[in-house]
N, C-alpha and C positions, 0 to 999 in steps of 0.2 A: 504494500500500500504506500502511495508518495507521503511524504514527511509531511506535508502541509496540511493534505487529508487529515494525514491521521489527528493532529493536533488541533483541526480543528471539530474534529468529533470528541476530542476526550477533554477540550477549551475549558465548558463549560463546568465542568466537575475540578479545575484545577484548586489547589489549597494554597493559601497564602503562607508563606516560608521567608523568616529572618526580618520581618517588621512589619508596623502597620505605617496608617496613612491619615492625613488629615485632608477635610473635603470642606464642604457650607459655605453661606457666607461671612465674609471679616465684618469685625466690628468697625465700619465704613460711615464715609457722610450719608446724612439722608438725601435720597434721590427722588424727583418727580418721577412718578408714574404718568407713563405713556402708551396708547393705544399699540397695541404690537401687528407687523404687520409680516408677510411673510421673509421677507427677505430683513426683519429686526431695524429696519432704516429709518423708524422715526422714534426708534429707541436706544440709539444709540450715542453718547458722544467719544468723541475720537480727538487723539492729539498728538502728535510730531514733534520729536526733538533732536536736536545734535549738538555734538559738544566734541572739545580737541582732548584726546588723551594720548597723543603722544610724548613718548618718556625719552629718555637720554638717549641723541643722536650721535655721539661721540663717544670714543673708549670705552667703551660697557661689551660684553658678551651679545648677539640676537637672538632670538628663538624661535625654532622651527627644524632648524638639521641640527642639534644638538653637536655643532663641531664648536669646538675651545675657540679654534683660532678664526673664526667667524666674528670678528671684531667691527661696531658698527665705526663708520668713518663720515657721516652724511646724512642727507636728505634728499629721499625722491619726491615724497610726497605725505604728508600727514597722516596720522590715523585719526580715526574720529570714530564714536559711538552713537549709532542711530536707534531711538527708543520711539513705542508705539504704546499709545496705552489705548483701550477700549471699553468703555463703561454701557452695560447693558441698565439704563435709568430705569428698567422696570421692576429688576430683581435687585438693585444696586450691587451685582459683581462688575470684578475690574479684573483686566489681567495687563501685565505689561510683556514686552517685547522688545526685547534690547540686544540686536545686531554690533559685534565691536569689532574692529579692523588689529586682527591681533590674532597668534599662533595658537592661541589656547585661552577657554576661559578658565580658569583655576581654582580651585576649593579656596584658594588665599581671596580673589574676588569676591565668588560668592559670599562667604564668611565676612569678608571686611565688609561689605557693602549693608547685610542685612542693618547692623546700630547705624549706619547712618540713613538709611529709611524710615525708621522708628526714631529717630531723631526730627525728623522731617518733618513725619506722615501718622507719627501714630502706626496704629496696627491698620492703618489702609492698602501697603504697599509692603507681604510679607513673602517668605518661601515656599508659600502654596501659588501667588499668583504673577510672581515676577519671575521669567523666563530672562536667563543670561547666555549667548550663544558667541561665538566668533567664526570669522572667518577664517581662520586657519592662511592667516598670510606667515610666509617663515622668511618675511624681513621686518617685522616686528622685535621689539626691546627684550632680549629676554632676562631674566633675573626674578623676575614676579612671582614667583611659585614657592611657597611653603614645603614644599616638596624637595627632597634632596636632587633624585631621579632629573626632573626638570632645573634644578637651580645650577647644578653641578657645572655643567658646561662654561655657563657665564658667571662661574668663580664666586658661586653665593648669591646673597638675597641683594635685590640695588632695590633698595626706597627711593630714591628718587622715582624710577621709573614705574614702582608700584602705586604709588601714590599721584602719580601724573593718570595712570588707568583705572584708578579707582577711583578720581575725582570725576573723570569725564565720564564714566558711566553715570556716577550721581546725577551730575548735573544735564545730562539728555533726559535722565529721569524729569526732573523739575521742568526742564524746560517743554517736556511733552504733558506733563499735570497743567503747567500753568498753558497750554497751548488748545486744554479741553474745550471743546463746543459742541453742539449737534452736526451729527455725517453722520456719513451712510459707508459702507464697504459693498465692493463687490469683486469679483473672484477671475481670475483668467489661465487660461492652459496655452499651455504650448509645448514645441518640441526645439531641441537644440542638439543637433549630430554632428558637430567640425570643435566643439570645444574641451573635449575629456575621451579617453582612450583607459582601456582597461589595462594598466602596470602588472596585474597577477593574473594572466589568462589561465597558466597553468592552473593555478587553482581555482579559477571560475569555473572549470570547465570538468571539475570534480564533483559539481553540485549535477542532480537529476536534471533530466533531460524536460521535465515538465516547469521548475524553473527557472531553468534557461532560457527557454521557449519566452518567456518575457522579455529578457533581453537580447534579441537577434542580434546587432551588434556589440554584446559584451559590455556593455554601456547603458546609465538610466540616465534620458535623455529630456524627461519632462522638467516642465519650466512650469511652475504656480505662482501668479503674482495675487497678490491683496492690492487692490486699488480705494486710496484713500479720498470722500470728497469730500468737502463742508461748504455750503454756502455759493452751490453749482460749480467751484474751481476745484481743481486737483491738489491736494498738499502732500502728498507721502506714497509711496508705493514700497510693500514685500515681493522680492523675487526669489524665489527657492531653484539651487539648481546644485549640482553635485559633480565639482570637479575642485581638484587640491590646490592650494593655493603655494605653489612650487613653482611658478611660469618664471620669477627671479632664482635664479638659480644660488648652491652655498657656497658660488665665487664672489655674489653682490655683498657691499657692505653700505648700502643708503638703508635707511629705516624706509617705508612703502605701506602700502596695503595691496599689494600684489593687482590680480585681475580684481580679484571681486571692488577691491579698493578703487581701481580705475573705472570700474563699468560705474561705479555709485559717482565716482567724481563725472563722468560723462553726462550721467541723466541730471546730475544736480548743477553741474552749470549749463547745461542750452534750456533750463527750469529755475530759475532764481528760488530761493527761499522750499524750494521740493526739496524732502528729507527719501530718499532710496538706499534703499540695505540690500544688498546680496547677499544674506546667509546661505549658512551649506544645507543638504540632506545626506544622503549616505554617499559620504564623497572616499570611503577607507581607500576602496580600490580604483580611483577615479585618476587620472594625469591629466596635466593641461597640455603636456608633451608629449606630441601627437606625433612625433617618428619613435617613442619609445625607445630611445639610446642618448647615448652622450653624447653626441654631434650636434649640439646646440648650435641653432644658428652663430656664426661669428670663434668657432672656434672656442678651445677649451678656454682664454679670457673673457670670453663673453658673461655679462649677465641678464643675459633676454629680454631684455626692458621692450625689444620690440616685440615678442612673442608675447607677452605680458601683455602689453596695448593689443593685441589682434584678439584674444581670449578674451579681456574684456570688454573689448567692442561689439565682438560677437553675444554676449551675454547681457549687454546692453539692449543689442540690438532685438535679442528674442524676448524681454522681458516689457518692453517698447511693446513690440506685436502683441504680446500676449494682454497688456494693459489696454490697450486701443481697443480689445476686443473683451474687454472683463463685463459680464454679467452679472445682474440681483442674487444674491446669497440665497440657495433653499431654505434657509434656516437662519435664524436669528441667535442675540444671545451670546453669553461669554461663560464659561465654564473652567474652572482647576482644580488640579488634584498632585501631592506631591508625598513620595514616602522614602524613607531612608534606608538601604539596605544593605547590609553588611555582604560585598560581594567575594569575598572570602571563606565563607559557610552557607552560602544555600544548597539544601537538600531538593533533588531537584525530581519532582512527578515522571516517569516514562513517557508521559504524554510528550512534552516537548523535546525529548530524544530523538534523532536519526533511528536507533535502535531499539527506540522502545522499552527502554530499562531505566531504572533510577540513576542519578549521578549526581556527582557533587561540584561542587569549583574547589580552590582553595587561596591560598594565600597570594598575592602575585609574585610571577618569576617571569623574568624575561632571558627570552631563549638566544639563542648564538646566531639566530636568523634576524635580529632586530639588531643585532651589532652592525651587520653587513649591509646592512642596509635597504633602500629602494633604491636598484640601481639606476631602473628611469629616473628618477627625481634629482640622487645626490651625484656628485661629481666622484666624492672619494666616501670612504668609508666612516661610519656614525659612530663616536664616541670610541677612542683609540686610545682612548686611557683605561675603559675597562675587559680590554684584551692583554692587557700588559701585566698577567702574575698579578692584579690590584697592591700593585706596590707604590704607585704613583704618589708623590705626597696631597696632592689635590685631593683625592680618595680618599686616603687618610686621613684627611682633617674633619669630613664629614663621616668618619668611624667606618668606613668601605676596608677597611683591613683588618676586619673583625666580622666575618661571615660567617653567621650559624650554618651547621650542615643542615643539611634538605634532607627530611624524611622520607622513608622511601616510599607511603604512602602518596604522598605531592609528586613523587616524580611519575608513579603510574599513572596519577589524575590528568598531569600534562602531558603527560607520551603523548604521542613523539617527540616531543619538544625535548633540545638539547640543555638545558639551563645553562644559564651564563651567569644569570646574578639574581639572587633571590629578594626581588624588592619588598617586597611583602613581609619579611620575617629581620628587615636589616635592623640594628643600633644607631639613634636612639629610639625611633621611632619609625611605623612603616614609611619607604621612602617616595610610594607612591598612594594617592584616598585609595581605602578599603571599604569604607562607610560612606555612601554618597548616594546624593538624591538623585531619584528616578520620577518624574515627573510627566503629566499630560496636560495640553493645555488646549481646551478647544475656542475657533474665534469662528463663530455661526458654523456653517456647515464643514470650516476645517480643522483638523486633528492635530495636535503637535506630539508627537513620540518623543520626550525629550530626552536622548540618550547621551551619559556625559563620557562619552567614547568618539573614535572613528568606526565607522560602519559601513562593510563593506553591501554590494548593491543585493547581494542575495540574502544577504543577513537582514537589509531592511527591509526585504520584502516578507519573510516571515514574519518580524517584528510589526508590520503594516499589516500581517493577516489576523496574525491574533489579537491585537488590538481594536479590529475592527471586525472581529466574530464579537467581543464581547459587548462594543457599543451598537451589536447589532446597525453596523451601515457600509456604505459601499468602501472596500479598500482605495479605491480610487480620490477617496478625501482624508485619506492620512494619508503624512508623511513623517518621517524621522526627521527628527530637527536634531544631530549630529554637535559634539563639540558644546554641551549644555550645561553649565553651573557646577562641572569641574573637568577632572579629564582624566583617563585612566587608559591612554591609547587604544588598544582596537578591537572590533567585534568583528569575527570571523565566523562562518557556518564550521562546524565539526570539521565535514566533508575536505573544505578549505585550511583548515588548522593542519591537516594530517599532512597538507604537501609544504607546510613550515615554510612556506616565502616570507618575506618581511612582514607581512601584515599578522600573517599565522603565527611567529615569533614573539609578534608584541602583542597579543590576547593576550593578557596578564593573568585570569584565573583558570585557567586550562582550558580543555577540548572544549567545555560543555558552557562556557560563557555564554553564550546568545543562547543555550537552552534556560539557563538560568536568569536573562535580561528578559526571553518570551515567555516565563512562568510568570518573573512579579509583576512585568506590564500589562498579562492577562486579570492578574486578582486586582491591580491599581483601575484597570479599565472597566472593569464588572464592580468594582467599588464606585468610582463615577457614575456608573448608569443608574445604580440603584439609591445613588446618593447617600450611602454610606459612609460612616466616619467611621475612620479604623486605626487614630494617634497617628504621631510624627514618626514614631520609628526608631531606632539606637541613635546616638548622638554621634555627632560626626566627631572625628580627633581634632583638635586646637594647635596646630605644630609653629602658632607665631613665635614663641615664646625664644626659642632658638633658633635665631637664623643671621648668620655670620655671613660676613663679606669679606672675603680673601683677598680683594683690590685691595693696594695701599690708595688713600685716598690722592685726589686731583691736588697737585701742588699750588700756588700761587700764581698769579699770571706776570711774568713779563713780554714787552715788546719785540719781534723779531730785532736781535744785534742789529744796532745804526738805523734805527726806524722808531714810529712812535703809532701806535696803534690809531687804525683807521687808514692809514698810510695803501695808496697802491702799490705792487707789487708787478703787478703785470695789466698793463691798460689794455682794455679794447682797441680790435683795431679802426680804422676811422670810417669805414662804410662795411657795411655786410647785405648779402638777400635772403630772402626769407629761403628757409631748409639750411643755412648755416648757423655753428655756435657762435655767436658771442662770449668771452669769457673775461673774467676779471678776479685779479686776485691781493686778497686784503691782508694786513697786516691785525691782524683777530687777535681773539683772547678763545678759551675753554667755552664749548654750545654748550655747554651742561652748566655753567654758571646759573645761567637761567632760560629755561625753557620755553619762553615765550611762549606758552598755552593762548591758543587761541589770537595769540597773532604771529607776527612772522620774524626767519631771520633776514630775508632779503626783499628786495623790490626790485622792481624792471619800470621804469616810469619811461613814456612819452611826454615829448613836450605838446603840450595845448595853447597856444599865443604864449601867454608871458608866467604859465604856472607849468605845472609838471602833473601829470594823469598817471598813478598805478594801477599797470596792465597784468602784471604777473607776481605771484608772491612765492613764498618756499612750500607750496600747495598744489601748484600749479606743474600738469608732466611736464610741459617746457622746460622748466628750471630743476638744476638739481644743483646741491652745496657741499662741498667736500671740504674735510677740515686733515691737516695732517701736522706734527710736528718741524721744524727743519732741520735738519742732520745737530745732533750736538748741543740740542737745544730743547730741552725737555719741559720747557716752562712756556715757551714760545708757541704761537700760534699761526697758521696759513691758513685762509679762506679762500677756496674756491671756490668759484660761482659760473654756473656753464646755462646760456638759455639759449636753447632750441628755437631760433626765431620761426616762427609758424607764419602759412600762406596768407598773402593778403596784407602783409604787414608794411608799414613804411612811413616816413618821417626820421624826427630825433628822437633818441632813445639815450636812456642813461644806468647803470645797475648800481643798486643801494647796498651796504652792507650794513646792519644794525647787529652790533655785537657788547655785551656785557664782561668786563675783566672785573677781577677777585679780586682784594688786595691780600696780606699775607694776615691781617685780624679778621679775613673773611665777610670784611664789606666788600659791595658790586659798584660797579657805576657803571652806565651806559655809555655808546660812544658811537659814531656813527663814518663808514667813510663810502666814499661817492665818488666812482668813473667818471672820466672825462666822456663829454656826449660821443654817439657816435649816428651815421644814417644809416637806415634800414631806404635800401630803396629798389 
């Protein structure tokens, strides 16, 4: 009998295992009651936010290919946090919806986030109804993780850059509460076949013949957008679509928001004031590298920036069509449900077995296949410190030369799997969440799966059946919402585990994880329908309390030798045409001084009669900022500034550099230096 069959004949008998759940509604402002109409439109209000959380673009470690030496140098483009909130004024439920341009959203996130909510908001805005998701860009800040596993590469915890990503999710929060009104949503499909390619065919192609058959080309191709209106104009649109955000490869070192980051900068500047998210869905097995090798456009120095712009132009473009064409919601209504479970010990029903027998997970371990990598995606191989005997002093410092043995219990549980490092069971504490929320979030007629993994496209289509056996409705209106309110890397079908590629490697609780993610989202989703309240669940581990940073800190700023800050370096030259760089370079201080949230380090101004017009900022793909030391000078600073003069352009033009020096008691000052004009003609 096919696996799917069967599990969903034995769905309904399944038993809740390792936590409950909490469901109803929060203790919320009082709402007007409003006549309800099918599609919930004149019951709803709706509101749009974004905010900058981009963290240290200089000297810090990034995250996303977990290599050491992936040091960020730059700016391509910003990240930023796009939140949605949607209040059903009849029931007064809310749920929010907060898209972040960033490699991972982390238990350190979610957890930090909640007190300042409730700081806020009161118990209006809690962990049952605020959904936290990323795009999974890996030219993002890395250091943000409470987690050793993720923190280790970039040399510990960087507050700076956590607290730059915890603010701006806040404040997209406030800014989409305070942005409430009455709207309406409505809903659109599409297809996208030229932007994601299957990286682990091998083990796709281990799954039965009956769910493959869904995807003819090895790829889930659907495109769902949420189209936002108020007041007859457009403010906001959700696009769901399932490809990695890896199109900057781990030779770049500009911080980005990869495609999904550039399709949202796309829709949101030819849209002033439109708030667009790209989040993922089951993107585990998905590449934006669509010849599958390392022959990236531009040779082994490349860092795809052009591939990047075609992937998310492309994902633009189909999330465009699919909005153009979004219809009235079957259903109205906002709905949450959220439970916590220990994915280290659940006992798991036969029903949701390949085989049909009970099984367990257990502790995480990551196998010797997650060392090596995705070879489509990275250039060289992932994390080369913990193939070296864990002798490394790096390792050491965070107690990685202190490994309990692995029982031999865990190792049958992960067979095939070769362990390489036992996350789960590490000193002082597990090195990656064992305890973490598993969540559903429904917005009128659509589902959210919130699963805080990667998930590959056969894993989310079980996960999308039994979810949508229990809410008794069409699978076709869930999805997996991918990369949710922490991260625990990948969800692989069994079938897929047993051929150990990269993805199979980093399941962290063995073979039977997605049997064990399609057990409790079946009891969490049959607790939703019957509106059931079943508690919060075990408490998640707290692991702030420790978290060290092995950077010696940023020294003091001096002036490049025989220069004085703001000083050029390298002028422009005196006429350029458009499709040429312009470049200029500053005699700067440290970008981590101050991060200019929310505004910028550079400007591109046109002259207009007798003032000056900014055209481009450090937000803008045109422009990108490089910061490097100069030989022998470890205090000094270089600003590069390179802008991609784009078609159409011409007159005078000028580039700004706006840069902040330390002094040595750790005051800033500001300071500014400014190119000689040049024409664009």
């Amino acid at each position: 009998m096919d696996v799917t069959r069967r599990q969903l004949l034995a769905g309904a008998a399944a038993t809740a295992v390792g936590g409950i759940a909490l469901t109803g509604n929060p203790a919320a402002e009082a709402a007007p009651t409003a006549s309800s109409t099918a599609d919930g439109s004149s019951d709803l209000l709706v509101g749009c936010g974004i905010a900058d959380m981009t963290g240290a673009i200089a000297g810090q470690g990034m995250m996303g290919y977990s290599d050491a030496d992936q040091v960020a140098s730059g700016l391509l483009q910003r990240c930023w946090a796009r939140a949605y909130i949607v209040v059903d004024r009849g029931t007064g439920e809310r749920v929010v919806f907060v898209t972040a341009d960033i490699a991972c959203l982390f238990e350190s996130h979610h957890m930090g986030l909640m007190p300042l909510l409730r700081k806020t908001f009161g118990s209006l805005y809690t962990e049952r109804n605020v959904n936290l998701n990323a795009t999974h860009s890996h030219a993002s800040c890395g250091g943000t993780a409470w987690d050793f596993a993720y923190s280790l590469a970039a040399y510990g915890f960087k507050k700076n850059s956590y607290d730059a990503e915890l603010n701006g999710i806040h404040k997209a929060i406030v800014a989409a509460h305070k942005d409430l009104a009455p709207g309406t949503l409505s809903i659109g499909r599409g297809e996208l076949h030229d932007a994601s390619r299957n990286r682990s065919r091998v083990a796709f192609d281990l799954n039965p013949g009956s769910e493959r058959k869904h995807f003819p080309e090895a790829i889930d191709p659907a495109v769902t957008v949420l189209r936002f209106r108020r007041g007859g104009s457009d403010v906001g649109a959700i696009t769901w679509f399932s490809t990695h955000g890896t199109s900057l490869t781990d030779r770049n070192r500009l911080i980005a928001g990869d495609n999904k980051g550039y399709a949202s900068y796309r829709w949101e500047s030819a849209q002033p004031g439109f708030v667009a998210a790209f989040p993922q869905t089951n993107s585990g097995d998905m590449t934006p590298n669509l010849n599958l090798a390392k022959t990236h456009p531009g040779g082994p120095t490349a860092d795809n920036k052009r591939s990047c712009e075609m992937i998310g132009e492309r994902q633009y473009i189909a999330g465009r069509t699919a909005f153009d064409s979004a219809r009235p919601m079957t259903r109205g209504g906002v709905d949450s449900i959220v439970r916590y479970v220990d994915m280290s010990a659940v006992q798991i029903d036969g029903a949701y077995t390949p085989e049909g027998k009970p099984a367990a997970t257990t502790p995480a371990m990551m196998g010797a296949a997650a060392a090596a990598t995705s070879t489509e995606d990275n250039w060289k191989s992932q994390l080369p410190f913990l193939k070296e005997g864990m002798t490394n002093p790096l390792v050491s410092a965070f107690g990685g030369d202190r490994r309990p043995p692995v029982s031999p219990w865990i190792r049958d549980l992960q067979a095939p799997k070769l362990i390489l490092f036992p996350l789960g069971i590490m000193p002082p504490a597990p090195w990656i969440p064992q305890v973490v929320p598993l969540q559903i979030l429904r917005i009128g007629e659509l589902v959210l799966v919130a699963v805080p993994a990667e998930v590959t496209i056969v894993a989310g289509l079980r996960l999308r059946t039994v979810v949508a056996d229990a809410l008794r409705i069409d699978r076709d209106n869930v999805l997996v919402q991918g990369y949710s309110n922490s991260y625990t890397q990948y969800v692989t079908t069994p079938e897929e585990y047993d051929a150990q590629q990269y993805e199979g490697g980093e399941t962290q609780y063995g073979r039977w994880t997605l049997s064990a993610y399609m057990q409790e989202f079946h009891t969490l989703a049959a607790a939703m329908a019957s509106g059931t309240s079943l508690g919060r669940g075990p408490a998640p581990l707290n692991k702030s309390g420790f978290q060290p940073d092995l950077q010696p800190p940023v020294p003091p700023d001096r002036p490049v030798s025989g220069h004085v800050y703001g000083e050029l370096l390298t002028q422009p030259a005196g006429r350029y045409r458009p499709g040429q760089v312009a470049v200029a370079e500053f005699v700067g201080a440290h970008p981590n001084n101050k991060l200019r949230t929310g505004g910028t380090y550079l400007e591109v101004q046109r002259r207009d009669g007798t003032s000056w017009t900014t055209v481009a900022t450090d937000n803008d793909w045109e422009t990108e900022l490089h910061w490097r030391r100069p030989p022998d000078q470890n205090q000094a600073s270089v600003i590069r500034i390179e802008w991609t003069i784009p078609p159409g352009t011409s007159g005078r033009h000028r580039i700004r550099y706006l840069g902040d020096r330390r002094a040595a008691n750790g005051s800033t000052r500001s300071f500014r230096g400014t190119s000689k004009d040049f024409t664009v003609a």
